[in-house]
N, C-alpha and C positions, 0 to 999 in steps of 0.2 A: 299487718292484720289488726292491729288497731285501732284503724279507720272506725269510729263508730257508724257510717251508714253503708258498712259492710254488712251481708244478709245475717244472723246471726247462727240461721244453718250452716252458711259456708266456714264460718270458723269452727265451729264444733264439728263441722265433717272433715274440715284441715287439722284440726289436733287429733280428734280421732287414727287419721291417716300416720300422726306421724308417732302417735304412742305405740300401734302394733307395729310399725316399722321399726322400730327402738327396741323393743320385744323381742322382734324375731332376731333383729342383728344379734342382742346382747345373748340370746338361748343360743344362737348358731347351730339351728337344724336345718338342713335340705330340706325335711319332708315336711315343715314347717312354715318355712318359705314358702312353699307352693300353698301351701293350705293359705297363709293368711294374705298372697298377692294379689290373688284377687279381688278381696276385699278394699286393701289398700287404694287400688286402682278405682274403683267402684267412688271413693271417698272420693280421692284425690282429683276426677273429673267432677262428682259433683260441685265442689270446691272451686274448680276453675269454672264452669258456667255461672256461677250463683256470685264469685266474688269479680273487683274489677279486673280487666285484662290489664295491669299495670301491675297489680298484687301479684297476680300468679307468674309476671314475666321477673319481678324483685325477687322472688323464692328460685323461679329457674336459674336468675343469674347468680345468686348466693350460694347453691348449689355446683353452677359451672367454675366459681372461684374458688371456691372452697374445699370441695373433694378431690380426692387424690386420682387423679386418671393412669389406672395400671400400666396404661398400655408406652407412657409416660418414665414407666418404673421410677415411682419414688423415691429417695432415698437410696437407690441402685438396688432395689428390691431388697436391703436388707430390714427393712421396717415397714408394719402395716398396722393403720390406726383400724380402731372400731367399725369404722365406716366403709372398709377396704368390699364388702359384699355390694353396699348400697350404692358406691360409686361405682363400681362393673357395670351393675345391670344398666347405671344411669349413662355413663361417658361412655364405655364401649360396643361395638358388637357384639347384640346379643346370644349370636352363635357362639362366642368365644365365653360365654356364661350358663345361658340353659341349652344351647347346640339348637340342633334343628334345624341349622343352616340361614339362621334368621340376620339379614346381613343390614341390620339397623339395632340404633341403641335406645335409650330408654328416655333419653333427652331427645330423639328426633320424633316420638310419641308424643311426646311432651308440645312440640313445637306443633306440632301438622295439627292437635288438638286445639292450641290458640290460638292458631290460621285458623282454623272452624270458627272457633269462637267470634275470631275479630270479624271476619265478613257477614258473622249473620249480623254484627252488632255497628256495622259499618255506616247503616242512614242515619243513626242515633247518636252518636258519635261528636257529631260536630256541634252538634246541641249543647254537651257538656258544660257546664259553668267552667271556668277559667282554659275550656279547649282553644287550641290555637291551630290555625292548620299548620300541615308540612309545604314549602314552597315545591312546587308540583318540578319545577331541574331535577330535584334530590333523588323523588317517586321513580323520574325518566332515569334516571342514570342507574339506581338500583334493579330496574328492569333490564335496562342495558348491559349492567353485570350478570346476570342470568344469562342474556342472551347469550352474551361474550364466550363465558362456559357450557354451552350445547354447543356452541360455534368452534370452539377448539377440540371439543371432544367427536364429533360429527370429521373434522377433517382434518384427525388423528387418526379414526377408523378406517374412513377413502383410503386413506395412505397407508395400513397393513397393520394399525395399531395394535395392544394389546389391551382389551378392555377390561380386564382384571386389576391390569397396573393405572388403567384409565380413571375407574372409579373411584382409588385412593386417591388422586392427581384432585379429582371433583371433589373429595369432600374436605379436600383443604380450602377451597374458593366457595361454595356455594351456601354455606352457612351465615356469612358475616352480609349479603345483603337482603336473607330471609329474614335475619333478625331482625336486622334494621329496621325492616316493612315493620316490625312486630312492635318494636318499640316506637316507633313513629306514629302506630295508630294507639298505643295502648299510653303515652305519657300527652298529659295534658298540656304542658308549657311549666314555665318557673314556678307554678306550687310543686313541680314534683321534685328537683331539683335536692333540695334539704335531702329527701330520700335514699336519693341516688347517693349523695355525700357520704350519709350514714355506713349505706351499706360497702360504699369500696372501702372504708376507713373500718369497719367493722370486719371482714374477708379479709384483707392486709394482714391485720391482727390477727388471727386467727390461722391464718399459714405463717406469720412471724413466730409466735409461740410454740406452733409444731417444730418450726427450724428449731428453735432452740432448745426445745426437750431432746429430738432424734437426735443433734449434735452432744449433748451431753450426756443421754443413756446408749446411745449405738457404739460397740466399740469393734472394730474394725481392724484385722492383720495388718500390718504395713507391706506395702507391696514390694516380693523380692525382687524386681527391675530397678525399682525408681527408688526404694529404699522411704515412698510416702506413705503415711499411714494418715488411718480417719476418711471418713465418708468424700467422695467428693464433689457433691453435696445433696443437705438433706432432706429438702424436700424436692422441688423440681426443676428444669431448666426453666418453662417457661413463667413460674412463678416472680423471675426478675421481671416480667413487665407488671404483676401487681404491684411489688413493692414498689418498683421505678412511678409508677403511675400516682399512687397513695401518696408517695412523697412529692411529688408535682403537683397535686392536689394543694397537699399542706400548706406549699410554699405559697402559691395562688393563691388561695383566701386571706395566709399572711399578709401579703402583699397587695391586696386590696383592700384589707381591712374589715372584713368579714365579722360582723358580730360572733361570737365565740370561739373564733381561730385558731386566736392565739391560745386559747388553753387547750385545745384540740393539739397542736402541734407540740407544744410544752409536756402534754400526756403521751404522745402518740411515737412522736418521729426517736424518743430513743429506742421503741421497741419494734421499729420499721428498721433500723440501721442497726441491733441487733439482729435482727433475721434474715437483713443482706449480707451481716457477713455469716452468720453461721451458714447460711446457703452457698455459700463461696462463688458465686459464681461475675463473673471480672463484666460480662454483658450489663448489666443491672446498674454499673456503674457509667459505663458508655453511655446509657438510657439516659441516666437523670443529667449527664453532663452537657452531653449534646439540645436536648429539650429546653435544658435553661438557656443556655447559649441561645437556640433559635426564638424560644418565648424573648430574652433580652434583646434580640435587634429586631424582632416585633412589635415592641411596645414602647411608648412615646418614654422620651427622653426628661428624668425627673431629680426631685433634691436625694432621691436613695439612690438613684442611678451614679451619679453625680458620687454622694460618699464612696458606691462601692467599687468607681473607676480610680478613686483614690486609693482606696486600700489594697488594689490589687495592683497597681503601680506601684507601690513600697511594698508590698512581699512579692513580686515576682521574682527580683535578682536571687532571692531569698530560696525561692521553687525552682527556678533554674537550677543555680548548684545545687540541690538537693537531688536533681534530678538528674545534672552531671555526673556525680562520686556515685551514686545508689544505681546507675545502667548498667554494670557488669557486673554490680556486687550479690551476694546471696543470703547476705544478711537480713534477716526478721524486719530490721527496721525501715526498710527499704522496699518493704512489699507492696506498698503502691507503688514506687517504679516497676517492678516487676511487672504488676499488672499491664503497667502501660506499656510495658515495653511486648512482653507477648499477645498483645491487640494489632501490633502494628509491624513490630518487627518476627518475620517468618523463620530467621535462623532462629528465635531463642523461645520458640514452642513449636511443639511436634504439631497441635492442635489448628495453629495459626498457618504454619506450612499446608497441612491437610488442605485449611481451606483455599492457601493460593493455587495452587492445583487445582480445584474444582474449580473456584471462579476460572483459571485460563479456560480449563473444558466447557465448561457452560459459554463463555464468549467465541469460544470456538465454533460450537455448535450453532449462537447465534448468526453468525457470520455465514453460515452455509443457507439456513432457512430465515431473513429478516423480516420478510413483509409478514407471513402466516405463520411464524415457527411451525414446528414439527406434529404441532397436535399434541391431543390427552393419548397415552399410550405405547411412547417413544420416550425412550431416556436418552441423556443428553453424550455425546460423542467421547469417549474417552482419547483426545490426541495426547495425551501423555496420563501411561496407564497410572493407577490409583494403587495403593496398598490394601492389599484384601481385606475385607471387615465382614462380617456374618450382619450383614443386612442387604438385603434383596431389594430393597426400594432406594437403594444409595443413588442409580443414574435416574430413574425415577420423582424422589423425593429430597433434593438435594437442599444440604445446610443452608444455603445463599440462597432462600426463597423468592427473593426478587428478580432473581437473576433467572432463577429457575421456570418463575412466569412469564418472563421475557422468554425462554428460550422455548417455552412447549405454545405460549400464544404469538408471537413476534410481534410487531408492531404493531398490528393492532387489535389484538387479542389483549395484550399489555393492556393497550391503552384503555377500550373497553372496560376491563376490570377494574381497574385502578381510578377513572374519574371519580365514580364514587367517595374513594377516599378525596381526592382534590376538592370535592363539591363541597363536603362537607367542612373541610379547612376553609375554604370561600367561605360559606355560610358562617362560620363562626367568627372569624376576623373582620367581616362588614359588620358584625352584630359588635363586635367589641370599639370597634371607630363608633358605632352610629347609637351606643348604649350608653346610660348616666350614670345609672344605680351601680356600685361597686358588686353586687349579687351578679347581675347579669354580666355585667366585664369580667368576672374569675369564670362563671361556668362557660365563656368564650374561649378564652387562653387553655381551660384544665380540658376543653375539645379538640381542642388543636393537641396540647400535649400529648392526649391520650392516641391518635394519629401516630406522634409523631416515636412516641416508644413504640407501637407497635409495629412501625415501620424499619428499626434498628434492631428489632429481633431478629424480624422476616429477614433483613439482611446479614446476619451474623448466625443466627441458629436456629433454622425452622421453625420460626414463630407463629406461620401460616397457618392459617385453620385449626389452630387451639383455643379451646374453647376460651382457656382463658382472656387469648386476644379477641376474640368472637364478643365475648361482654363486655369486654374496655371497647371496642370500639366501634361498636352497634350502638349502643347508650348515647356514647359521644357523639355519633353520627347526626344522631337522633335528636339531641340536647341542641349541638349545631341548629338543625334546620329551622326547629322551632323556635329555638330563640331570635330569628331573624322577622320571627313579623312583631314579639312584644317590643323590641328594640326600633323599630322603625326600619330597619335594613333592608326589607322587603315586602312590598304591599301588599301583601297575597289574602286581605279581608280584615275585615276589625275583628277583637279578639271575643270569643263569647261570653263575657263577662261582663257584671253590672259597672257602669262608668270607666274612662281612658284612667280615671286617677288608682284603679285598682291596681293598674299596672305597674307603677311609677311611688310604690310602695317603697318603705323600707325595708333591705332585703333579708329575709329570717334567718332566725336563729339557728343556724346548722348544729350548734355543740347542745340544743336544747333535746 
């Protein structure tokens, strides 16, 4: 907000908005609420029509990263920050806050408002000084995900579906390429980029701090089964693909050399790897391990690469036996074997077991239905029964979310959904070969990354359709596309801006 040739009403009616919002939280009256939400609302659209559709989408996604989603239960519901009213109405169903039966949240108002907004603003658009278009594959293939999801849910129903379980199935999938659309029309090209930076490194921080407050004032019985005590953990599961994300970020601009990076990183990454671990959660770690890995045989072969093939060649013998003695042991100091070893091996977690079960059942069930799966509405086949749990969306909405979209779209329902994601790793990997500026080669790689943690949630623990992966990787989708025509990757028009040398700038100051 900033921006100085933002309307000067739209920020007075946006602070406006968010003081009596601050208000009402801090007084906490019902009858209060109601009095001043309408108001609020009143502001807060004026504020979206008046300012750019880029602003209002940086507030929704700060919002989507930031606030605690109940439904999520934080902390295992034993802590609720300030915000716990303002994130209901926002993240959840808002039957499940003022009732009514109103079976949408306060973010998909939010959303369907800057769909208005963009289409009426859609001939003016390309006008913009430094707009660049979207390469029109991306457009088709985001349309093609929509399609994909009417198409499984349409013949999930033929087949005797249940459309109550249906529509929870849909609103894991049908979010992440509305956004997209949303940010693809609403970000201009590499001036907005710094932006983008600011805000995931700025949300990181901000659920890292909460990890580590909840971790140190929540105190927690130890549990009479397992004999563990303390949260396990404190903010939320899906919060490991911010922090996975943020630190992927880091590393990328390090490693391209990004004007103020490095003290971004020097600032940042202890208070990112403190919040990964007070978050405890073992996924997070998976994330950033696997992403470098795949960013490292992505990217050309150099004098770091070179050092750090050396240094990991003289401490591996080193990682080995540490990682030999420390696999049965129970010792403290061995808790990253620990970790590793219940990611992989099923006898020595209960959590890990769970999930080999469900994977057989989910390939099980693919195996019966492959070409069309089962449809939105159908949960997936129990051949080897499951241990009772009090969630009702278990065959439904299952942990192994990739597997789970294979199994209710089959083959090509899957595929459908998921180009998307492929298109925009295309898009960003041609822009990173065909790019000079070190600015454009990291926002290339930190697109791809942001893909690529999101994809080892959805594989490990229903990462699907949370909000949080919804803004890591709509953004990124988005960042992808358009970076492919300043880079030369794909010729989809010259860019709108005065002279080719605007382009080919040096790339800003992100830490400014």
């Amino acid at each position: 907000m900033k921006d100085a040739k933002v309307d000067p009403s739209a920020k007075a009616a946006f602070g406006g908005a968010v003081v009596l919002a601050v208000l009402a939280s801090a007084i906490d009256s019902g009858a209060l609420g109601w009095m001043v939400a309408p108001f609020v609302l009143v502001l807060v659209f004026y504020a979206m029509a008046k300012a750019p559709l880029r602003h209002s989408l940086f507030v929704l996604m700060f919002c989507g990263l930031t606030l605690e989603n109940p439904s999520e239960q934080p902390a295992v519901g034993m802590w609720k920050s300030p915000l716990w009213g303002f994130a209901s109405l926002m993240l959840m169903h808002l039957k499940n806050t003022i009732g009514m039966g109103i079976p949408f949240s306060g973010m998909d108002v939010m959303l369907v408002a800057l769909g208005i907004i963009a289409i009426r603003r859609n001939s003016t658009a390309a006008g913009a000084k430094g707009f660049y278009p979207t390469p029109k594959p991306m457009l088709q293939l985001a349309y093609l995900s929509l399609a994909a999801t009417a198409f499984i849910w349409i013949g999930g129903m033929i087949r005797g579906g249940d459309n109550s379980f249906a529509l929870w199935q849909i609103d894991r999938v049908i979010y992440l390429p509305v956004v997209f659309l949303l940010f693809q029309a609403a970000l201009r090209g590499p001036d907005d980029y710094p932006a983008l930076v600011r805000l995931v490194l700025a949300s990181a921080s901000a659920r890292a701090c909460q990890a580590i407050y909840v971790r140190s004032t929540v105190v927690v019985a130890a549990d009479p089964n397992t004999g563990e005590s303390g949260l396990p953990y404190a903010t939320t599961h899906n919060d490991s693909m911010l922090f996975a994300f943020a630190t992927v970020l880091l590393a990328v601009i390090v490693y391209q050399r990004i004007r103020g990076g490095g003290r971004l990183a020097l600032l940042l990454a202890p208070l990112l790897i403190a919040g990964m671990i007070c978050n405890s959660r073992r996924m997070v770690w998976m994330q950033i391990v696997c992403t470098f890995i795949a960013l490292y045989l992505l990217t050309e072969r150099n004098a770091f690469k070179r050092k750090l093939e050396r240094i990991l060649k003289l401490a591996s013998p080193v990682a080995l036996a540490y990682i030999a003695v420390g696999w049965s042991s129970n010792s403290s100091i061995f808790k990253p074997v620990k970790t590793i070893r219940s990611a992989i091996d099923s006898k020595a977690d209960m959590s890990t077991q769970w999930r080999d079960l469900e994977n057989f059942n989910l390939i099980y069930t693919i195996r019966q239905n492959p070409i069309f799966g089962t449809g939105y509405g159908h949960g997936f086949t129990e051949a080897v029964t499951l241990p009772e749990v009090d969630y009702s969306l278990e065959r439904y909405i299952p942990h192994n979310s990739i597997l789970g979209l294979w199994t209710y779209g089959g083959y090509l329902g899957y595929t459908a959904l998921t180009l998307l994601w492929v298109g925009g790793v295309y898009f960003a990997l041609r822009s990173y070969a065909s790019s000079k500026l070190p600015s454009h080669r990291a926002a290339a790689l930190v697109s791809v990354g942001g893909v690529l943690v999101y994809y080892v949630q959805c594989y490990g623990d229903m990462g699907l359709g949370s909000w949080t992966g919804v803004f890591i990787v709509a953004p990124s989708l988005a960042v992808a596309a358009k970076l492919a025509v300043p880079s030369g990757a794909w010729p989809s028009g010259a860019p709108q801006r005065s002279g080719v040398a605007a382009s080919r700038a040096p790339g800003p100051n992100i830490a400014g």
